[in-house]
LORODO-827610 format. One record per residue (C-alpha): residue number from 1; x, y, z. Coordinates in nm, 4 decimals. Layout:
REM LORODO-827610
 resi       xx       yy       zz
  NUM        X        Y        Z
...
END
This chain:
REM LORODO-827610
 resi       xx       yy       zz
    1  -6.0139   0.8173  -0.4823
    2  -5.6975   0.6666  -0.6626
    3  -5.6536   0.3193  -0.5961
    4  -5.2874   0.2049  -0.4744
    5  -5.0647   0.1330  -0.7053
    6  -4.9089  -0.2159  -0.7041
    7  -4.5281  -0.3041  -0.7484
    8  -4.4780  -0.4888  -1.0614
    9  -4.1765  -0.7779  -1.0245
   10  -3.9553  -0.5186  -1.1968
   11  -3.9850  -0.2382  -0.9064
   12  -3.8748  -0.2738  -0.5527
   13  -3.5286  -0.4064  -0.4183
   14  -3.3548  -0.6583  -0.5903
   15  -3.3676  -1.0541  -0.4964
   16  -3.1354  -1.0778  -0.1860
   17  -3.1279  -0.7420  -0.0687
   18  -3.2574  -0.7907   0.2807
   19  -3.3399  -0.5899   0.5281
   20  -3.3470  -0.2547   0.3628
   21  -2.9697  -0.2429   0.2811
   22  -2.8330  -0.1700  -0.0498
   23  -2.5609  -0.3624  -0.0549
   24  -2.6089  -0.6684  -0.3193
   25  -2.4449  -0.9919  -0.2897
   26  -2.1637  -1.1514  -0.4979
   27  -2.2876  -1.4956  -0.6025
   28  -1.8715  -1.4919  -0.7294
   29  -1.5995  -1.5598  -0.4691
   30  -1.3034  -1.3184  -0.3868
   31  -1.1565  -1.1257  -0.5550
   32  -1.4448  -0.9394  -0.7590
   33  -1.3324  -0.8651  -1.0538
   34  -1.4619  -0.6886  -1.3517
   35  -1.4425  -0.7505  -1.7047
   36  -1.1990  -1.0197  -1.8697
   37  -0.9468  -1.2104  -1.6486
   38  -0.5456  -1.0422  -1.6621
   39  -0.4338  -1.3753  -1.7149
   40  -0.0423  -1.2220  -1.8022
   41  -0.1234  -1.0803  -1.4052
   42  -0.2132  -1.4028  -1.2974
   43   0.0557  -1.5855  -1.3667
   44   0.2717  -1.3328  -1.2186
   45   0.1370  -1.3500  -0.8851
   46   0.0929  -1.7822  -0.9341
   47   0.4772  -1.7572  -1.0285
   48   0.4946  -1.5098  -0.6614
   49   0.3491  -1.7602  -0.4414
   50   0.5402  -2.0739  -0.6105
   51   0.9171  -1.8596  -0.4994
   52   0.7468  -1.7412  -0.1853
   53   0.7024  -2.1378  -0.1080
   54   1.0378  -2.2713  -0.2598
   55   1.1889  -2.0130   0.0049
   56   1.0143  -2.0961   0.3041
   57   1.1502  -2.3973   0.5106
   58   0.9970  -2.7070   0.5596
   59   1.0871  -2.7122   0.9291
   60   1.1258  -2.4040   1.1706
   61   1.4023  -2.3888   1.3330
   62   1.2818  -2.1247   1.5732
   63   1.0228  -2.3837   1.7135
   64   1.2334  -2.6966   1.6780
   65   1.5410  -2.5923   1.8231
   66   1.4000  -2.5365   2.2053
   67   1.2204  -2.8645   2.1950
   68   1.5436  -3.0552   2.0543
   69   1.7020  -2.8725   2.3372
   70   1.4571  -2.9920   2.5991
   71   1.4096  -3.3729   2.4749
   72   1.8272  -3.4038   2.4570
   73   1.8748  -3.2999   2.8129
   74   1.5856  -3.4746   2.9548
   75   1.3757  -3.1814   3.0436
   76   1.0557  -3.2252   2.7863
   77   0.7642  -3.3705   2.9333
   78   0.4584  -3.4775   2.7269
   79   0.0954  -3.3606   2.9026
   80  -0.0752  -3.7018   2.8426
   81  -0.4184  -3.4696   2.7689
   82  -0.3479  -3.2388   2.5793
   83  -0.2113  -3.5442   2.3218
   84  -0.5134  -3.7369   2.3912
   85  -0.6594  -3.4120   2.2700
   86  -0.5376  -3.3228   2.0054
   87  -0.5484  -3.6926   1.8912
   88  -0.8702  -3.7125   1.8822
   89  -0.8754  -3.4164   1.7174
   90  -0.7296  -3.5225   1.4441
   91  -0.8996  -3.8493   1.4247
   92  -1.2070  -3.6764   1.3949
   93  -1.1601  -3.4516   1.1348
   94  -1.0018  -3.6844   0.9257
   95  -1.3152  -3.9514   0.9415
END
């Protein structure tokens, strides 16, 4: 009779394979990368976002202008919960 072979450390799935799947995990946050960092490719897309930002306005006018429209002639009415709401809200996350 042959006696059953037992799995050294170095055999079987790797640590955090679960389950039976063979995907591994990233202990490394998006995006995965491999090899050195493009740092010239970096600072490209850093120098992207910074115009993207500069360009985009502060206020939009597509969701201010019906509410300035409805406060000037009177027609804007608060809903007492839904500002107690989102109050609170806000309170909370912020403690």
């Amino acid at each position: 009779m042959k006696k059953p072979k037992h799995k050294s450390p170095e055999t079987g799935p790797p640590p955090g394979n679960h389950k039976g799947n063979n995907k591994q995990k990233s202990s490394c946050c998006w995006p995965l990368r491999s090899g050195a960092p493009d740092l010239q490719k970096d600072e490209k897309l850093i120098e992207q976002i910074r115009q993207i930002i500069a360009e985009t306005p502060e206020v939009r006018p597509e969701k201010v202008e019906p509410l300035r429209g409805a406060v000037a002639s009177g027609t804007y009415e608060i809903n007492p919960r839904k500002l107690a709401n989102r109050l609170l809200t806000k309170i909370i996350r912020e403690s």
